[in-house]
C-alpha positions in Angstrom: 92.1 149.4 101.0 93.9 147.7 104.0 95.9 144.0 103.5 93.0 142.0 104.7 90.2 143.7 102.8 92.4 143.3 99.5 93.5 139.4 100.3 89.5 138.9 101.0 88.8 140.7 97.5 91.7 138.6 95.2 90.6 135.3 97.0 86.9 135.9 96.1 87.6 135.8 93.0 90.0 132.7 93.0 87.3 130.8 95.2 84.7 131.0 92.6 87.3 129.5 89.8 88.3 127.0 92.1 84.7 125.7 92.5 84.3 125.9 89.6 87.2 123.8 88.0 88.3 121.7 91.2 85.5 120.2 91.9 87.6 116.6 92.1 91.1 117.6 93.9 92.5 114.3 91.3 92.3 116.2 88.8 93.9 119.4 86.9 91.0 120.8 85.4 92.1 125.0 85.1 93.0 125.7 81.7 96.3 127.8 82.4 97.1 124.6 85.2 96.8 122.1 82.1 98.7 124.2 80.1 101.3 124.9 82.8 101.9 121.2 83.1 101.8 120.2 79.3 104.4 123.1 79.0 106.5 121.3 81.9 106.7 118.3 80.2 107.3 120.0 76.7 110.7 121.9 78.5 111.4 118.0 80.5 111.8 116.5 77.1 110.4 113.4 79.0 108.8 110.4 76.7 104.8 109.8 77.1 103.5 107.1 75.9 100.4 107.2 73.4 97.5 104.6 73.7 95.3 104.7 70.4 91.7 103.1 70.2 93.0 99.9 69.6 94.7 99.8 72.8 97.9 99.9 70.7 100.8 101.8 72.6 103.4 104.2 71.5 106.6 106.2 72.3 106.5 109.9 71.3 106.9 113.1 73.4 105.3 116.8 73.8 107.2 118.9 71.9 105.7 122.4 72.3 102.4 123.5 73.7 100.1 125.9 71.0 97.3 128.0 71.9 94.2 125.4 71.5 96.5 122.5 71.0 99.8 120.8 71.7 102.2 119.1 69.0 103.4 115.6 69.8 106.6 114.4 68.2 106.1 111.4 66.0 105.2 108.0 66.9 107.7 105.7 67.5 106.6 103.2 65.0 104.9 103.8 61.6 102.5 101.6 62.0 100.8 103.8 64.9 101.6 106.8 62.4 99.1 105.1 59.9 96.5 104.6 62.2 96.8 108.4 63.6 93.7 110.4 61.5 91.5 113.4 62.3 89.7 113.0 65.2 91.4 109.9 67.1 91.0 109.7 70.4 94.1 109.2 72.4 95.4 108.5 76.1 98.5 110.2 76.9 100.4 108.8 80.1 103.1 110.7 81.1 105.7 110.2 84.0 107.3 113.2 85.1 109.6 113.5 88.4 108.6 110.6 90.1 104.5 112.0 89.6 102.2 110.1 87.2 99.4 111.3 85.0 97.0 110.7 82.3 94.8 112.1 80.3 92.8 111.5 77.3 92.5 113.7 74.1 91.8 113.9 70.2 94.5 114.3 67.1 93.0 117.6 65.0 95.9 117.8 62.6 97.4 114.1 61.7 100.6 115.7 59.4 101.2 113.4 56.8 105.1 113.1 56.9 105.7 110.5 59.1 108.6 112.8 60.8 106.5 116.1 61.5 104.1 114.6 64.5 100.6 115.6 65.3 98.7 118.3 66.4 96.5 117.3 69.5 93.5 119.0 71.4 94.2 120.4 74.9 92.7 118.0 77.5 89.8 118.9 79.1 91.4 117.5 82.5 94.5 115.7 83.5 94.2 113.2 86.3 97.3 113.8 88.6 95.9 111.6 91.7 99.2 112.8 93.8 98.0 116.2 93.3 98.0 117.9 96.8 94.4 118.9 97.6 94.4 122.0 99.6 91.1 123.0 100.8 90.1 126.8 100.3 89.3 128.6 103.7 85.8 130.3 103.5 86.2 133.8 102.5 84.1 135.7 104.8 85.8 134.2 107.7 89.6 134.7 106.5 90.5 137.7 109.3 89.8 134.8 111.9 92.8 132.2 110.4 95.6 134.4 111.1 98.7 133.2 110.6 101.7 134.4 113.7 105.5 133.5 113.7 109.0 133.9 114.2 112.3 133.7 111.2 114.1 130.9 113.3 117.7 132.2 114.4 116.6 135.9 113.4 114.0 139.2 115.2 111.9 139.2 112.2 108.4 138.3 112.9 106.2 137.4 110.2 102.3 137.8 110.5 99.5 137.1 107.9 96.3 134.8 107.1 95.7 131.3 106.1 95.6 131.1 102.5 95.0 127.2 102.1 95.8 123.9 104.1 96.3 120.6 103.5 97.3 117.8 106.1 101.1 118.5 105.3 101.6 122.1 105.5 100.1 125.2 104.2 100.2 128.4 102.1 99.8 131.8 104.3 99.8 135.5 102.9 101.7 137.8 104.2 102.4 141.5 103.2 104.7 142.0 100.1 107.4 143.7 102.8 107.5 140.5 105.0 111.4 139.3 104.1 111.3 135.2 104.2 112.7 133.6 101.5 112.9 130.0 100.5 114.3 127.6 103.1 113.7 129.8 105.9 112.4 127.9 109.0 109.5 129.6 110.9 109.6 128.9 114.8 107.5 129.5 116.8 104.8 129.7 114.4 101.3 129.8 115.3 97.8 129.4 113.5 94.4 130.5 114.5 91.6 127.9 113.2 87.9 127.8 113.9 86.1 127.2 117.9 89.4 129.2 119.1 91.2 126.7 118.9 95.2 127.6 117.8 98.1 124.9 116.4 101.5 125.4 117.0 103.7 124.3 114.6 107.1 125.1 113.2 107.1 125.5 109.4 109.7 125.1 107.0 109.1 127.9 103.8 108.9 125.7 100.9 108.0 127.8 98.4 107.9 131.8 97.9 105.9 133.5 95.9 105.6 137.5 95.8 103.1 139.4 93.1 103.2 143.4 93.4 99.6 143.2 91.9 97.9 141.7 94.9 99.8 143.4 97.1 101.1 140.3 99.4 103.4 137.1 99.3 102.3 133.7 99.0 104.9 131.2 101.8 104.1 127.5 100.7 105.2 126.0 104.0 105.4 122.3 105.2 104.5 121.7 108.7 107.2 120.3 111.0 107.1 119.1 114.7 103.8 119.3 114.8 102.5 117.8 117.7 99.8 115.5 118.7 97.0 118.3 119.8 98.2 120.7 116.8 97.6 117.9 114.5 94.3 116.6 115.9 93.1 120.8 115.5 94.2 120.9 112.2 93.0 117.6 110.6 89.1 118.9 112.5 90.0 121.9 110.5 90.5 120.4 107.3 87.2 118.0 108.0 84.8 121.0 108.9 86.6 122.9 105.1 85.0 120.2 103.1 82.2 120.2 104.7 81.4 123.8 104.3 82.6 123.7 100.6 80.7 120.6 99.8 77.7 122.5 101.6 78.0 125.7 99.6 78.6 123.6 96.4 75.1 121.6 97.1 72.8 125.2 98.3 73.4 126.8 94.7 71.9 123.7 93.4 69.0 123.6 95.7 68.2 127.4 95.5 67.9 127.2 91.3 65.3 124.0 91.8 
């Protein structure tokens, strides 16, 4: 199976999930996401504050992260302790590096000890407005977005396929051999988008992310110097994404009525 055909074959299936789950690009809605980031702020030690039903508010924090569940340290004040019982709904507002987020849960195990915390159900979603909203490229057109560049102040040439975009920068696959590593600048670097049309950016590597399983590396890049034309491409790019994915979200519908 060559690189394309397998990057078309691993994104297929990560397309469906993410129609499935993020529908609304405000919110974390993936199980092993929510978990991720209830685990983050577990290992942060951060404080989150509690709301309870009476709009009462509390101090406590997330002090590990269970299978169906996540154990919050004791409240604060044992006054909210006394009003925690089975089955209380809760907000949970959390502040973590600068990023706000919220989300809203039940208690399934109030422990009696006012020192041993609570046992609450995993969130169904977290809303995490600053959330970057990448928008997936359709699958059966990923050979066209290819992905050409240069390792600024080196020979190596990298060469690979959009992955996803957002207006700030973008993730591209490459094969697992391609040698970038984080901080890397790539210049010249250019992408092919839809109509022919190519943007020519320079990209710093933000992130990299290599998995022997699927066979390529994942360069979370932030675009730099982009110019006005590139931009103007890119943002028409983006535009005619949701379109397409709000299109293909809608015809399911249609074609089951």
């Amino acid at each position: 199976m060559t690189f394309l055909s397998e990057l078309k074959a691993i994104l297929s299936t990560e397309r469906k999930k993410h129609d499935l789950y993020d529908d609304n690009p405000n919110f974390i809605t993936r199980p092993n996401r929510i978990h991720y980031m209830l685990r983050k702020l577990a290992a942060s030690n951060v404080h989150v504050s509690v709301v309870l039903n009476d709009q009462s508010e509390y101090t406590s924090r997330i002090s590990d992260v269970l299978k169906e569940g996540f154990l919050l340290d004791p409240f604060n004040d044992k006054d909210g302790h006394n009003k925690v019982t089975t089955n209380s709904i809760i907000q949970v507002n959390a502040k973590q590096q600068a990023v706000h987020f919220k989300f809203n849960t039940v208690i399934l195990k109030p422990n009696a000890p006012f020192d041993t915390g609570y046992i609450a159900a995993l969130p169904e979603k977290i809303y995490y407005p600053q959330k970057r909203a990448f928008f997936r490229i359709p699958l059966d057109a990923i050979g066209k977005y290819s992905v050409n560049a240069a390792i600024q102040f080196s020979e190596n040439e990298v060469s690979g396929y959009l992955y996803d975009v957002s207006y700030g920068g973008a993730c591209i696959a490459v094969q697992s051999s391609s040698y970038v590593k984080k901080g890397d600048i790539l210049s010249p670097s250019s992408i092919r988008l839809k109509h022919g049309l190519t943007a020519y950016v320079d990209l710093t590597v933000c992130s990299v992310k290599r998995n022997p399983r699927e066979g390529f590396t994942r360069l979370g890049c932030e675009f730099l110097n982009l110019d006005t034309e590139s931009k103007r491409h890119i943002h028409k790019f983006i535009a005619e994404c949701e379109r397409e994915r709000a299109k293909n979200q809608i015809n399911p519908v249609l074609k089951n009525t």
